[in-house]
GUVO-67159 format. One record per residue: residue in three letters; x, y, z of N, C-alpha, C in turn. Coordinates in steps of 0.2 Angstrom, whole numbers, plus 5000, padded with zeros to 4 digits. Example, Ala and Ser with C-alpha at 12.3 -4.5 7.8 and 13.67 -1.06 7.14 Angstrom:
<pators>
ALA506649725039506249785039506649845039;SER506449895035506849955036506450005039;
</pators>
This chain:
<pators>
UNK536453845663536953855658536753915653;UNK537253965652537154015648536953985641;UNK536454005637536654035631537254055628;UNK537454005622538054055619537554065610;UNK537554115607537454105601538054185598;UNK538154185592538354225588537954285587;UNK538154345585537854385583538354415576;UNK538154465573538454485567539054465565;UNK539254425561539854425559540254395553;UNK540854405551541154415545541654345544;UNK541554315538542054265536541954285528;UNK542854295530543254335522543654265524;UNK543554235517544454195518544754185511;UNK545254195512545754205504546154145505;UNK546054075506546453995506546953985501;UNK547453945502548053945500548353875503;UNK548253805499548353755501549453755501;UNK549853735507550253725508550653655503;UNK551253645503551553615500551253535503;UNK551153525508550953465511550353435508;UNK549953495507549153485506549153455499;UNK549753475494549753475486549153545484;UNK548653525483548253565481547453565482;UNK547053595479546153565481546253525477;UNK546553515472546253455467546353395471;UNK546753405479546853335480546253315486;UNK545753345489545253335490544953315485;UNK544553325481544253315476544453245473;UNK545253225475545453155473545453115479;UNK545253125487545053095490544353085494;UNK544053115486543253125488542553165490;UNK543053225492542653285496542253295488;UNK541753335491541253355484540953415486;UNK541053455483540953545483540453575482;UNK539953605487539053605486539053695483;UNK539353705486539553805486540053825481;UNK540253875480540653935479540953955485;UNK540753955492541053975498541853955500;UNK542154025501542653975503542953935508;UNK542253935514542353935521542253845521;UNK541953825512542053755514542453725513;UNK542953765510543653715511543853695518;UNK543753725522543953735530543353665531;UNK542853655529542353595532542553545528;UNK542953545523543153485522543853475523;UNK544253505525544753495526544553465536;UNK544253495540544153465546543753405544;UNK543453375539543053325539543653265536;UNK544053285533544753235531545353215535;UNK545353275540545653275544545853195549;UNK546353175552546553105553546653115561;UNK546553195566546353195571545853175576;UNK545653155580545253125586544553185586;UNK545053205590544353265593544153315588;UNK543453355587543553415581543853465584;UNK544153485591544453535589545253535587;UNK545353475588545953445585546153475578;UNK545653425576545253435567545253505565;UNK545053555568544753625568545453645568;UNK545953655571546653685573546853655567;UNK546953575566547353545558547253585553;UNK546353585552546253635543546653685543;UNK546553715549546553795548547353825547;UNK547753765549548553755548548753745541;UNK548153725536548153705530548053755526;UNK547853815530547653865525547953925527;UNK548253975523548354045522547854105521;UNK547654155523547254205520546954235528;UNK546554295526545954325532545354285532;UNK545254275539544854235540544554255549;UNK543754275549543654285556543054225556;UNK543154175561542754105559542354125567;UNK541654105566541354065572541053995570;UNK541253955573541053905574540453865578;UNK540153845577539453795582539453735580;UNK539853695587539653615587539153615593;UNK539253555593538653515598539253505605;UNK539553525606540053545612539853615615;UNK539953675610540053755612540153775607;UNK540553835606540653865600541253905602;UNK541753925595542453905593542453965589;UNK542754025591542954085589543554095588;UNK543954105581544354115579544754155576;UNK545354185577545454225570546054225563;UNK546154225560546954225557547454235559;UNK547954195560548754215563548954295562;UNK548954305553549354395554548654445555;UNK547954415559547654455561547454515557;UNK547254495550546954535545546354535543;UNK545854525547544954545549544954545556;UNK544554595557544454595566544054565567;UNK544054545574543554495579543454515587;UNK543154535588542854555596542354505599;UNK542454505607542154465611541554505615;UNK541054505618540654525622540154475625;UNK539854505630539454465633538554495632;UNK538054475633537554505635537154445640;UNK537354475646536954445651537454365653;UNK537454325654537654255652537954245646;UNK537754255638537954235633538354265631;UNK538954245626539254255625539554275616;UNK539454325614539254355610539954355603;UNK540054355596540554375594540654395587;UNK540854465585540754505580541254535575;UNK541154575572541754575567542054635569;UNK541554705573541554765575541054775583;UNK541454815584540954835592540154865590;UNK540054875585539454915584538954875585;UNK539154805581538454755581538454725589;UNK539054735595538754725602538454775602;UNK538354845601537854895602537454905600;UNK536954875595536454845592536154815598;UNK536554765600535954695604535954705610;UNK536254785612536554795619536854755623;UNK537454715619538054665623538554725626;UNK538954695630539554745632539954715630;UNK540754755628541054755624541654705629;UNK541954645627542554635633543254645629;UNK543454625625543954625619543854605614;UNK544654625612544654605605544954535605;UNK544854475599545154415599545854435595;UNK546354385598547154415596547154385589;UNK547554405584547854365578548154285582;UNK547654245576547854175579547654145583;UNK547254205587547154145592546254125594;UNK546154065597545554005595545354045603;UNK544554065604544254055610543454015608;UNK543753965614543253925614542553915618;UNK541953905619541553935625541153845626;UNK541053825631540753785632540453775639;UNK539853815639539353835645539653885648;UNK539853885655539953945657540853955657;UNK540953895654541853905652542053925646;UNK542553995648542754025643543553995641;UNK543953965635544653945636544854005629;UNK545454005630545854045625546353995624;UNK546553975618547453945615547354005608;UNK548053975608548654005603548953955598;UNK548553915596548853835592549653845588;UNK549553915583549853945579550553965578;UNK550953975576551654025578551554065579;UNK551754105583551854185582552154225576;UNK551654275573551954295567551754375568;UNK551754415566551854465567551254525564;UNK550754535566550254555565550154605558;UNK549654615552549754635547548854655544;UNK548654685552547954695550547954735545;UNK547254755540547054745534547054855535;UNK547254885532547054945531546554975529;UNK546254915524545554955523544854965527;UNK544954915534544554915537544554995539;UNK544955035542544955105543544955155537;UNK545155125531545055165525544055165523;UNK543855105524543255085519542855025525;UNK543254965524542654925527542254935532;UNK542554955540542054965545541855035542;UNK541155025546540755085548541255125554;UNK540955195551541355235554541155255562;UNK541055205567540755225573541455155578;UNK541255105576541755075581542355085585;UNK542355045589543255065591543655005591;UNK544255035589544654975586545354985591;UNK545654945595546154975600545855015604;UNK546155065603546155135610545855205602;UNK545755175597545555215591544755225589;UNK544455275590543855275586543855285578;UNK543755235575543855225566543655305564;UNK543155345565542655405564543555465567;UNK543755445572544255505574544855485571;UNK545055425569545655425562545655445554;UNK544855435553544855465546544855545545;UNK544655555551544455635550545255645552;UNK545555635555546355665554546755655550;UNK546455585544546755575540546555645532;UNK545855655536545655705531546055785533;UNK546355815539546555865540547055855539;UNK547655815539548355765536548355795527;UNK547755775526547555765519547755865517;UNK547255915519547355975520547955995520;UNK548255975525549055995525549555985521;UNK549455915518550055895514549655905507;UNK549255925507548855925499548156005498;UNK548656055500548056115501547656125492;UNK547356175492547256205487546856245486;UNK546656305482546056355483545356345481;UNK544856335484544256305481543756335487;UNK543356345483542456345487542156325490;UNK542156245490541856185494542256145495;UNK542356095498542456045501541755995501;UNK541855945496541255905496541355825496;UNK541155785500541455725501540955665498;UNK541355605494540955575490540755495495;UNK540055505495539455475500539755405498;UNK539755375504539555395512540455395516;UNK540855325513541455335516541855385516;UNK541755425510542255495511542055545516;UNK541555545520541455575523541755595528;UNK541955575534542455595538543055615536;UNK543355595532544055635528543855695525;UNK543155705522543055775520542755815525;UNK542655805531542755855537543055865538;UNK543655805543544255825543544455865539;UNK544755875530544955925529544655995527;UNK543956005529543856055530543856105534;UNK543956065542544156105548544856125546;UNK545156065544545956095542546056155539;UNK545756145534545956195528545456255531;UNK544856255531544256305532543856305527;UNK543856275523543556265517542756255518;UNK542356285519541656265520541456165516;UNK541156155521540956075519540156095517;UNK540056035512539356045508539155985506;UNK538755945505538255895504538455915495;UNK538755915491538755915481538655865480;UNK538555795482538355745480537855715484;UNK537255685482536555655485536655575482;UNK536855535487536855465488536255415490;UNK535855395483535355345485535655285487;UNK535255275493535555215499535355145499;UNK534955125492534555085489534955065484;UNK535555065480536055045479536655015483;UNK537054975481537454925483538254945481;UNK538554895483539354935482539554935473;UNK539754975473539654965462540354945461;UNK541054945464541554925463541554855464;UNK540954815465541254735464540654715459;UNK540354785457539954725449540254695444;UNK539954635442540654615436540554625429;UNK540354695427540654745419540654815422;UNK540954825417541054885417540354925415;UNK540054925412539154945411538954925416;UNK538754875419538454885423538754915432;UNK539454925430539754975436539655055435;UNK539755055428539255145426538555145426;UNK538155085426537655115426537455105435;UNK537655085438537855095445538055165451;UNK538455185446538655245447538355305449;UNK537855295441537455325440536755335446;UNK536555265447535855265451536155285457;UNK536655265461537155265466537255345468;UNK537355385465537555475465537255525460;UNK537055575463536655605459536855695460;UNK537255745457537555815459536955855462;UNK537255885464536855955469536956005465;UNK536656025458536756075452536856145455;UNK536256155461536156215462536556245466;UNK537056195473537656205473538356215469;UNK538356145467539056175462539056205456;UNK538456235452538856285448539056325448;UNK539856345444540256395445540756405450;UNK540556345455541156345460541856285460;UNK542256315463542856275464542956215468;UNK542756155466542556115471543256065474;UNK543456035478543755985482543355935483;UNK543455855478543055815479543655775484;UNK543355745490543555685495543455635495;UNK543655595493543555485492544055475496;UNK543855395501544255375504544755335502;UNK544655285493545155285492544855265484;UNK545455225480545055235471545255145472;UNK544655095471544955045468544955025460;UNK544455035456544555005450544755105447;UNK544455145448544355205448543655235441;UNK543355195441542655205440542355225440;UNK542055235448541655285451542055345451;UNK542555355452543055425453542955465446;UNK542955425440542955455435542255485431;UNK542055445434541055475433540855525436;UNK541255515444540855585449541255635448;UNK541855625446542255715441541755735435;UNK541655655429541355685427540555735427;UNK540355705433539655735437539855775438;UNK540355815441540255865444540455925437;UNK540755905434540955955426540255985424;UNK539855915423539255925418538655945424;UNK538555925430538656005435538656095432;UNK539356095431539356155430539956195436;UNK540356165439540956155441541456185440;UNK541756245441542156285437542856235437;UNK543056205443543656185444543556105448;UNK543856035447543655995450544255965453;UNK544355955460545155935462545055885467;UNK545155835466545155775467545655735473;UNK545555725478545855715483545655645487;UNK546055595489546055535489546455535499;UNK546155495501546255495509546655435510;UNK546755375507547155355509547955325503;UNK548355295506548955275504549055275498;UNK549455295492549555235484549755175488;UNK549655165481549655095480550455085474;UNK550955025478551655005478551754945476;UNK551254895476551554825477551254795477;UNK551054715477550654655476550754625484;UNK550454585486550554545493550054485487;UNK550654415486550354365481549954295487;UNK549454285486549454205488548954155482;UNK549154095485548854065479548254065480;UNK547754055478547054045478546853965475;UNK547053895477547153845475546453805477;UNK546053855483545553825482544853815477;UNK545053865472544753885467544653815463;UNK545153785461545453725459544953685460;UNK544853655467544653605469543853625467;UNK543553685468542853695467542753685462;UNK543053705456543053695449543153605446;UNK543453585448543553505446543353495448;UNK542753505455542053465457541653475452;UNK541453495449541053545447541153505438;UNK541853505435542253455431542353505425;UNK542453565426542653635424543453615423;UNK543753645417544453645416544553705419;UNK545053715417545453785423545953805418;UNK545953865417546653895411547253905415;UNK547653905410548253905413548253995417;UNK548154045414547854095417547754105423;UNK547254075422546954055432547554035437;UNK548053965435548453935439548853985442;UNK548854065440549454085443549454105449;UNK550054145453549754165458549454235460;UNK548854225462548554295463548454335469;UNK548354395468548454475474548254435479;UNK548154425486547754435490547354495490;UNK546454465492545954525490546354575497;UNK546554565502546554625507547154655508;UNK547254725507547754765509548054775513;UNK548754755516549054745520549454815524;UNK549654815531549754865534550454875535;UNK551054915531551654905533551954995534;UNK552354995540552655065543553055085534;UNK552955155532553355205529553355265530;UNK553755305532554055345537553755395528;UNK553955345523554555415518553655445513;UNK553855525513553255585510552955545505;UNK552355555505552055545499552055585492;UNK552255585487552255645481551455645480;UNK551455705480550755775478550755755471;UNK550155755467550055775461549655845459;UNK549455845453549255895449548655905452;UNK548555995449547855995450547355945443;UNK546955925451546355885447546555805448;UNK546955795448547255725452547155715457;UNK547055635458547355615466547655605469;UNK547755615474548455615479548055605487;UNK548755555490548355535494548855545504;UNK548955575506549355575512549155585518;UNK549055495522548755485529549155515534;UNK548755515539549155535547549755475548;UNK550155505552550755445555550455375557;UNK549755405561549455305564549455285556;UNK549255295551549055245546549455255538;UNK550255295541550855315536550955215534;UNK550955215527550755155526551055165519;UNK551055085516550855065510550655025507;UNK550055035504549454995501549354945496;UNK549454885499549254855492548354815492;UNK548454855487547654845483547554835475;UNK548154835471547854825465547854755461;UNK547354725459547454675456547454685448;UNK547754635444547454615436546654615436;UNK546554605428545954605427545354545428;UNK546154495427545754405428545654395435;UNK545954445439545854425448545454455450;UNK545254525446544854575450544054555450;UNK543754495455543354475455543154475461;UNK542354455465542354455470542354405472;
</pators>
């Protein structure tokens, strides 16, 4: 009997109890009790309350009960239960190494462990493995696919392949796209470590612009857009980036980021590059603005909080952003800003518009 275990993998979930469910408070009034902050345990109490037979019965009920991205593997004492969200907004791939049967969030961590790559798992849909039997269902409705953009703007590592797409060969066109639809006169091309990086190649093959290392990235540092102040996201910033003096002064530089979410870092690395010594700082952003909200409740917040026997403000009850930014066709020009501004205009594969901004009560991780 094969081995099956898991290797590298990602469970993002943004829960949203349906009309049926009422709310989390209504676990909590049938008893469940909340050991974590995870979201992922709403999903084990919701299969542990469940009124189905079998657990994969129970495992397809919960997961009916919830809204949001979710790439789940699962380990019972039968085999193990590989999942992914109906609109397919976190990725999930399948591989094998030898007999076992492996599953990850990107192709890279099969290259790691030397698995071979088989597919990717569809939106929605459940593969299940028990010894040397592999099954595949569809438990779900068919709904129409809504993967996440920022996996190609930010989340993956720039090496996997996603489709018939190298992540590394969409950003570099998004970065020559960038060039075309947003030129300007300047000395460098310098891309802010490490995701801007292939967008600031791409656009300086485009443009011709000589590309140059003007920021030194300690790699000993963590992502600073999800600390929670403001002080300590600048002082983040700070130990995170550090200018290349003897390069930038006096020159005209082209800063590249792959995109601005609080815009904190954006605003410290301009100002890095001024006090530098920088004659001119033009700021250039690689992916999409940002148009709109995409809302779901987050009700399981609720339930962990009244475990817990915490009040909840009214505040909190509303409904808030989904954390992932959704992928929808727009055909129509992006407007260019000023110099020294951001501006952002992807290629056709990833002509898009971005929702990413939340409030300040949501902006949490």
């Amino acid at each position: 009997m094969p081995s099956c275990r898991p290797a590298v993998s990602r469970s993002r979930i943004t829960a949203t109890f349906p009309t049926r469910c009422g709310c989390g408070a209504e676990l909590v009034r049938r008893g469940s009790i909340f050991q974590s902050t995870s979201d992922t345990e709403t999903i084990i109490h919701l299969v542990a309350t469940s009124n189905y037979r079998t657990l994969l019965d129970r495992f397809i009920d919960a997961l009916k009960q919830i809204e949001g991205a979710y790439s789940l593997i699962v380990m019972t004492p039968e085999g193990m239960i590989a999942c992914r969200d109906p609109l397919g907004i976190r990725p999930l791939v399948m591989g094998k190494l030898g007999d076992a049967v492996i599953f990850a969030s990107e192709t890279v961590a099969l290259d790691v462990v030397g698995a071979t790559f088989v597919r990717a798992i569809e939106p929605g849909e459940l593969v299940i493995v028990q010894g040397a039997e592999i099954r595949s269902i569809r438990p779900f409705a068919p709904m129409a696919a809504r993967p996440c953009i920022f996996e190609w703007v930010y989340f993956s590592r720039p090496d996997p392949i996603v489709g018939d797409h190298s992540i590394y060969s969409v950003r570099k066109a998004i970065g020559a796209q960038l060039a075309i639809e947003s030129p300007v006169e300047a000395d460098l091309v310098i891309p802010v470590p490490d995701s801007g990086t292939p967008a600031a190649i791409g656009y300086a093959q485009q443009s011709g612009i000589p590309f140059e290392l003007g920021i030194i990235r300690s790699h000993y540092v963590g992502r600073t857009f999800i600390s929670p102040g403001d002080k300590v996201r600048h002082l983040g910033v700070k130990l995170k980036h550090n200018a290349n003096r003897a390069l930038i002064k006096g020159k005209r530089v082209i800063l590249v980021d792959d995109s601005i979410v609080r815009g904190t870092t954006s605003l410290k690395i301009v100002e890095m590059m001024r006090e530098a010594g920088a004659a001119e700082v033009h700021m250039r952003i690689a992916s999409p603005l940002d148009t709109a909200l995409v809302l779901l409740r987050r009700r399981h917040a609720r339930a962990r909080e009244a475990a817990r026997g915490q009040a909840r403000s009214r505040r909190d009850d509303r409904f808030h952003p989904c954390r992932q930014p959704q992928l929808h066709l727009d055909r129509r020009p992006l407007q260019g800003a000023g110099r020294g501004e951001a501006r952002g205009c992807p290629p056709e594969i990833l002509r898009c518009v971005l929702h990413r901004r939340l409030p300040d009560h949501a902006d949490r991780p």
